[in-house]
N, C-alpha and C positions, 0 to 999 in steps of 0.2 A: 505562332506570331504573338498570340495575349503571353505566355514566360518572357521570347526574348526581350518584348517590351516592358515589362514589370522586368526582369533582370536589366537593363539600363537604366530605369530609375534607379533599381538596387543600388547598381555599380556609381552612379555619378551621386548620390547622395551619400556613398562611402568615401568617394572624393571628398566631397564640402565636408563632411566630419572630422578625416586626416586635415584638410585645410584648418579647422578652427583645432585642430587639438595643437599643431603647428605652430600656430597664432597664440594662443592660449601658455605652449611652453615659452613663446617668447615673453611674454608677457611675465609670469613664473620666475625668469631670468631676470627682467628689469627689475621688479620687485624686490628680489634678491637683491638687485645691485642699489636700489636706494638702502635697503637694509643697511647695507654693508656701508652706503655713506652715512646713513644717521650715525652708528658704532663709531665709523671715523670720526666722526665731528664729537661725539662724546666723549670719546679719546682728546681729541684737543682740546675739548672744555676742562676735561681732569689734568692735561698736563700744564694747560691754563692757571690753573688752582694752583697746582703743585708751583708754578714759577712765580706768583705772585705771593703765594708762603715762605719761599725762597727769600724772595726782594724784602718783605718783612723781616724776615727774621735777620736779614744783613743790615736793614736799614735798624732792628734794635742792639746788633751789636757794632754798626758804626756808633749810635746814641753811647751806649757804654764805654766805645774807645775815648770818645768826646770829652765823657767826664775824666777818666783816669788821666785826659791830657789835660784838662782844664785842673786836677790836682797836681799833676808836675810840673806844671805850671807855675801853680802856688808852689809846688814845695823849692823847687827854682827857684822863686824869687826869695821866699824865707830865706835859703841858702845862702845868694847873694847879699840878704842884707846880715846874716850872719858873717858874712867874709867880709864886710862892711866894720863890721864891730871889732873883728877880730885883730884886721888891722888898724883899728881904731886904739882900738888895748894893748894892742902890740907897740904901736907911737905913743901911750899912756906908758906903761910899764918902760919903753926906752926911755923916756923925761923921767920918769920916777925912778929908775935905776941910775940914772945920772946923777941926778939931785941924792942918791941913798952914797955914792962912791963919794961925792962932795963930803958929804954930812960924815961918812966912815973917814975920811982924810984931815974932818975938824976935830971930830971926836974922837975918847982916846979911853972909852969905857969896853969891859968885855960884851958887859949886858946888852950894848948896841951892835955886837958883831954877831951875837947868838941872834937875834931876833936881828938882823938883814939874810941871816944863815936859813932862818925857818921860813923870809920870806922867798929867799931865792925858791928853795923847794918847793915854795907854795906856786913860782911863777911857773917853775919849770913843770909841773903839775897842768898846771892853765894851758901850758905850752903845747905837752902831750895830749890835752884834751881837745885842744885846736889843730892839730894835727890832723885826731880820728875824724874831730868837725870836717877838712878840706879834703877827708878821705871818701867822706859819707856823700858831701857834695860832688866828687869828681864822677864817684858811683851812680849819683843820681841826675845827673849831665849824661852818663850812657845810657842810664837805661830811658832817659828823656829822648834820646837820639835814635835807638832801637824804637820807641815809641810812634815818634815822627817818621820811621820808616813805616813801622807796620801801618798806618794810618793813609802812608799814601799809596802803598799795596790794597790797603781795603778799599782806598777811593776808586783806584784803578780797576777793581774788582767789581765794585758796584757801577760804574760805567760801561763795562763789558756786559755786566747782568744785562741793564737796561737796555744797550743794543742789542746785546741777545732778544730781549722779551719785544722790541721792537720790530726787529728783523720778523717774530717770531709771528707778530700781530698783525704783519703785510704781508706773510705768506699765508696766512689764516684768512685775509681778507683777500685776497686771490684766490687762495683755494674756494673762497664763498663764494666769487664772485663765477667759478669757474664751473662749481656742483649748482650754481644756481642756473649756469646755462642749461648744462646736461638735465635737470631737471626738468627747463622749458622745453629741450629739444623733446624727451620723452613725453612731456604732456600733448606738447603739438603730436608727434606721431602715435600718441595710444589714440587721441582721438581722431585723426587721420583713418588711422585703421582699425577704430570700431565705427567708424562711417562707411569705409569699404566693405566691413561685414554684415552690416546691414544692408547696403545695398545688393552685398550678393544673397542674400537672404531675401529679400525681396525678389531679384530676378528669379533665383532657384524657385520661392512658390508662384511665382508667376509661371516660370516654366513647367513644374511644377500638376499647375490646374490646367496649363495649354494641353498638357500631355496626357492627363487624365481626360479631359473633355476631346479631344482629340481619338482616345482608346475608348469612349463609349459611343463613340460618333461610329467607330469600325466597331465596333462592336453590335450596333443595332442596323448600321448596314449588311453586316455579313448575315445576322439574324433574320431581315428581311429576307436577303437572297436565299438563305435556307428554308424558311418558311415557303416561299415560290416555288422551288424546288419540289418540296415537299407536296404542294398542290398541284405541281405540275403531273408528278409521278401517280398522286394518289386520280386526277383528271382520265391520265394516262391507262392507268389499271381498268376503272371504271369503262371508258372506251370499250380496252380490251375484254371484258365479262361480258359489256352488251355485244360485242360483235361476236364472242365468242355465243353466245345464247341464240343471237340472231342464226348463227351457224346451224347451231343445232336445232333450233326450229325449224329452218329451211329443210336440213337433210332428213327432218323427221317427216315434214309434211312431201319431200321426195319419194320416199319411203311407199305414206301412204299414195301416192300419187302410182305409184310402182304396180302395187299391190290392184289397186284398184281396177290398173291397166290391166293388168294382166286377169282378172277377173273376167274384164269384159269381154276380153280377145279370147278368152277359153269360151267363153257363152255365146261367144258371135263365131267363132268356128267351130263349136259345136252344130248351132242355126246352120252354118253354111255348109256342112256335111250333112244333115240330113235334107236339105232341099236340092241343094245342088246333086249332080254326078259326081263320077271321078276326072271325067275328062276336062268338067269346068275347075274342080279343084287347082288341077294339074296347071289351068290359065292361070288362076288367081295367083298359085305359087309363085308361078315365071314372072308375074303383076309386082308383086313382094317384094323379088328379088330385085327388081328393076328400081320401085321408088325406094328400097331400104342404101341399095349402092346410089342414088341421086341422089338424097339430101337428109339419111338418117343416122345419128350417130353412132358406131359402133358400140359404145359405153351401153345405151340402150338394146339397141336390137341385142346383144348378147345377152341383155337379161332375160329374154322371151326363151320360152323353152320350144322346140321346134318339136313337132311330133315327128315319127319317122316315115310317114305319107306323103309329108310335105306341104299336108293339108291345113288353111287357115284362110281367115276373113281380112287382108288386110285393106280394104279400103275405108270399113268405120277405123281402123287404126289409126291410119293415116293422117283421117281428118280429126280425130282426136286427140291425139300424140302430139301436133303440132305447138298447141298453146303450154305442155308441158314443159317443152323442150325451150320454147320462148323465156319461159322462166327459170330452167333450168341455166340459159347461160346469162342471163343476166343478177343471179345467187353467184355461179361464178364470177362475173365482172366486178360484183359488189367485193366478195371474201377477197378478190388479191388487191383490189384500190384500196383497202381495209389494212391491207397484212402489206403492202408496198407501204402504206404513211407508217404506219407502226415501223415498218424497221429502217425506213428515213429519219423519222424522230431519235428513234434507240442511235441510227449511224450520229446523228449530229450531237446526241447530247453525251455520246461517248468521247467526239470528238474536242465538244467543249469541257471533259473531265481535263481531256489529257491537256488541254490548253492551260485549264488553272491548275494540272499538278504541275507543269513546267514554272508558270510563274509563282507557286507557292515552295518549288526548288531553287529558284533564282533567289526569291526573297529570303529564303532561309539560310544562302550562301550568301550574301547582303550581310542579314543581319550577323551570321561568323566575323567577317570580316569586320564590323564595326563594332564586335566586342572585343576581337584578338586587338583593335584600335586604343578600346578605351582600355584594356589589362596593361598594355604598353603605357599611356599615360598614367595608371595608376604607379606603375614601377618607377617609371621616373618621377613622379612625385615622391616616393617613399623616400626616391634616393636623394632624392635634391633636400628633402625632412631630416633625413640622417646626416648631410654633410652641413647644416645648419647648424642641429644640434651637435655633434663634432667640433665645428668654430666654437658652439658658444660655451662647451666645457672649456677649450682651451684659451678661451680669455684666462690674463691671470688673476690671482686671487688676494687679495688686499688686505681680509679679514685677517688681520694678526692678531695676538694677544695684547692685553695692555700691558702685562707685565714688564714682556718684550719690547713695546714703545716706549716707555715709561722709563727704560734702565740708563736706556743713553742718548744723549742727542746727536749722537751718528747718525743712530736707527731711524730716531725720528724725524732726517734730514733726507735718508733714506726713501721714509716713507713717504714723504710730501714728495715729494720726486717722482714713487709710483704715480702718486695720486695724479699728477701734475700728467703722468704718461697717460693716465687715463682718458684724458678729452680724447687724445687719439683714436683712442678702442669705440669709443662713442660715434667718434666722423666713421667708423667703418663699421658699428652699427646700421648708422642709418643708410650706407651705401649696402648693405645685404638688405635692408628694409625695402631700398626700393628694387633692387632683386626678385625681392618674394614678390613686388607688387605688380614689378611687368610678367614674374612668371604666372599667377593667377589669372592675370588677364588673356594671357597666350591660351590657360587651360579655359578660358571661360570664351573664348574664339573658337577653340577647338568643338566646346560643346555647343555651340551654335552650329557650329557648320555639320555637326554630325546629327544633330535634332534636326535640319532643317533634312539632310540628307535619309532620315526614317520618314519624315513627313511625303516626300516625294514617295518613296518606296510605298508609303501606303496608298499614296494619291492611284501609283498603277496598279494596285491591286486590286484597289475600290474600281477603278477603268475595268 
C-alpha cells in the first residue's frame, strides 16, 4: 500500500514535469519566432538604408542632369544668338556685296578686282565657317533633345522610386502594426499560462501535502493497529504460560494427591487385614466393589493396585477420595473453558486475518488498475506532446538570408507576403494554446477523481 502510494505521486508528478517541459518548448518556440521577427524587421531596416541611398544617389544624379541642362541651355541660346548674327552678316555681307558689284561696274581699275577677289574668299571663308557654326548648333539641338528625354526618364524613375519606397513604408507599417499584434497576443498568452502554471503548482503541492498527511495519518493508523495486535498476541501468550503452569501445578499436586492416596489405603488395608478376618475382608471387597461402580471414577480406581485376595479398607477411602475427586473435576472444567477461549480467540483472529488479506487483495487490485489508468494517461499525454511538437516544427520558416532579401524586390515582395501569412500561423497558435489548456484541465479532473478514488480505498481499509 505505502510503494503503490508513493509510485502515484511518482507517476503524477512525472505528468506535471512532461506538462511544464511541454510548456516550456512552447515557449522555446515563440521565443524563436520573436527572434526570427527582430531579424526581419532588421532586414527591412537595411533594405530601408539601402532604398533611401538609392533615392540619394538619384536625387544627385537628377542635380547633375539639371546642370548639364541648365548648360545646354546656355549653349542653345549662345547658338541662337550666334544664328542671329550669322544672318545678320549674312544681310551685311549681301548690302556689302551689292554696293562692291555697284562700285566694280563704276570702277575700271585691276587693283579693285584683285582685292573684291580676296574679299569674296575672305567671305566665302565666313560662309564655310558658318556653316560648321549651323552644324555645331543643329548637333547641339539633339543632343539638347536626347537630353530632355533622358531627364524625363529620370523624373519618371525617381517617381516610381518614391512610390516604391512609399508602398514600401505602408507595408512596413502594417507589417508593424501586425508583429505588434502577435507580440501582444504572445504577451497575453505567456502570461496566461504562467498564471495556469502556477496555479497548477500550487494545487499539485497542495495535493501534494493532502497526500503526504493523508499516508502518515494510514501510516500511524496501521502502526497502531499493529502495535494492538502485538499486545494482544504477547496478552494472549502470557494467558497461555499461566494456564499452561496452572496445568502443571494442578497435575503435579494430582500426582501428589495420588501418591499420598495410595499410601494411606495400603496402611489402612494393611490395619484392616490384621484386625479383621477373611470373611469380613471378603464383605469389605463386595463394599468396594459396590461404592467404586456408584459414584468412583474409573481413571482413579484403576490407579489403585488391587491385591490378589481382594483385600482392602475401602471405607477411609471413600470418605477421603471424595474431596480429591471434587477438585479433580473442577482442574478439568477450568483446563478446557481455558483451551475452549484460546482457540475461540485463535478461530476469530484467524478469521479476521483472512478478512484483511481479502481486503488488502482487493485494495492492491484497486490500486493495479488506477495505475494501468494513470500509464494510459501518461501515453496520451506523450502523444498529444509529440503531435504538438510535430505542428510546431512544421510551421514555416521565415528566417532567410539577407543576401537573398536584399537581391531583388521580388523576394522581398515575397517575403512580406509570408510574413503577412504569418498572423494566420499565430490564430492557430493560439487555438492549439487553448487545446493544451482544456487538455490539462481534463488531466487535472482525471487526477482528482482518482485521488479522491485512493482516499475512499484507504478510508475502507482504515474501516
Amino acid at each position: 500500500m505505502r510503494f503503490s502510494k508513493v509510485n502515484y505521486n511518482l507517476t503524477s508528478f512525472s505528468l506535471y514535469i512532461k506538462g511544464s517541459t511541454s510548456f516550456s518548448e512552447v515557449l522555446t518556440e515563440k521565443d524563436l519566432l520573436v527572434a526570427q521577427i527582430k531579424a526581419s524587421n532588421q532586414e527591412l531596416l537595411s533594405s530601408k538604408k539601402m532604398l533611401i541611398e538609392e533615392i540619394n544617389m538619384e536625387r544627385e544624379r537628377s542635380a547633375n542632369l539639371q546642370r548639364e541642362l541648365h548648360e545646354a541651355v546656355e549653349l542653345c541660346e549662345n547658338g541662337k544668338q550666334l544664328l542671329k548674327e550669322k544672318e545678320e552678316t549674312i544681310v551685311e555681307l549681301q548690302r556689302f556685296y551689292g554696293g562692291l558689284m555697284e562700285k566694280t561696274v563704276t570702277s575700271d581699275g585691276q587693283s579693285q578686282t584683285d582685292d573684291l577677289q580676296e574679299y569674296v574668299r575672305s567671305l566665302e571663308v565666313e560662309c564655310e565657317r558658318l556653316r560648321e557654326i549651323e552644324k555645331v548648333t543643329f548637333e547641339k539641338d539633339a543632343l539638347l533633345k536626347e537630353r530632355q528625354k533622358l531627364l524625363n526618364i529620370l523624373e519618371m524613375e525617381l517617381q516610381t522610386a518614391k512610390a516604391e519606397a512609399l508602398a514600401e513604408k505602408e507595408k512596413k507599417r502594417a507589417e508593424e502594426a501586425v508583429w505588434e499584434e502577435v507580440r501582444q497576443g504572445f504577451g497575453t498568452e505567456i502570461q496566461a499560462l504562467s498564471m495556469h502554471v502556477l496555479e497548477l503548482e500550487r494545487s499539485k503541492e497542495e495535493e501534494q501535502t493532502s497526500a503526504a498527511q493523508n499516508f502518515e495519518m494510514i501510516k500511524l493508523t496501521l502502526e497502531a493497529k499493529i502495535k494492538e495486535s502485538e499486545e494482544e498476541i504477547k496478552r494472549k501468550d502470557e494467558e497461555m504460560k499461566v494456564a499452561l503452569k496452572k496445568q502443571s501445578s494442578m497435575v503435579k499436586e494430582l500426582r501428589r494427591q495420588v501418591q499420598s492416596e495410595k499410601k494411606r489405603a495400603e496402611q489402612a488395608e494393611k490395619h484392616l487385614d490384621d484386625v479383621l478376618g477373611m470373611g469380613d475382608a471378603s464383605v469389605y471387597t463386595n463394599s468396594n466393589a459396590r461404592i467404586r461402580v456408584a459414584g468412583s471414577p474409573a481413571t482413579l480406581s484403576d490407579r489403585f493396585k488391587m491385591k490378589g485376595d481382594g483385600e482392602s479398607s475401602i471405607c477411609s477411602w471413600a470418605f477421603v477420595a471424595e474431596p480429591d475427586r471434587n477438585s479433580f473435576h473442577n482442574f478439568d472444567e477450568e483446563s478446557s473453558c481455558s483451551a475452549s477461549i484460546l482457540e475461540a480467540d485463535n478461530a476469530e483472529l484467524i478469521s479476521r486475518l483472512a478478512i484483511l488479506q481479502k481486503k488488502h487483495a482487493e485494495t492492491i487490485d484497486r490500486l493495479n488498475m488506477i495505475e494501468e489508468e494513470n500509464t494510459l494517461l501518461r501515453k496520451e499525454v506523450d502523444e498529444k506532446s509529440e503531435v504538438i511538437a510535430q505542428w510546431i516544427r512544421t510551421i514555416p520558416d521565415t528566417n532567410h538570408s539577407p543576401q537573398v532579401a536584399n537581391s531583388s524586390p521580388g523576394l522581398r515582395f515575397r517575403r512580406v507576403l509570408e510574413m503577412v501569412r504569418m498572423d494566420e500561423s499565430a490564430a492557430d497558435i493560439r487555438d492549439m494554446n487553448r487545446r493544451l489548456q482544456r487538455m490539462l484541465e481534463e488531466t487535472l479532473s482525471k487526477n482528482l477523481v482518482l485521488q479522491k478514488n485512493i482516499q475512499t480505498l484507504l478510508e475502507k481499509d482504515g474501516n
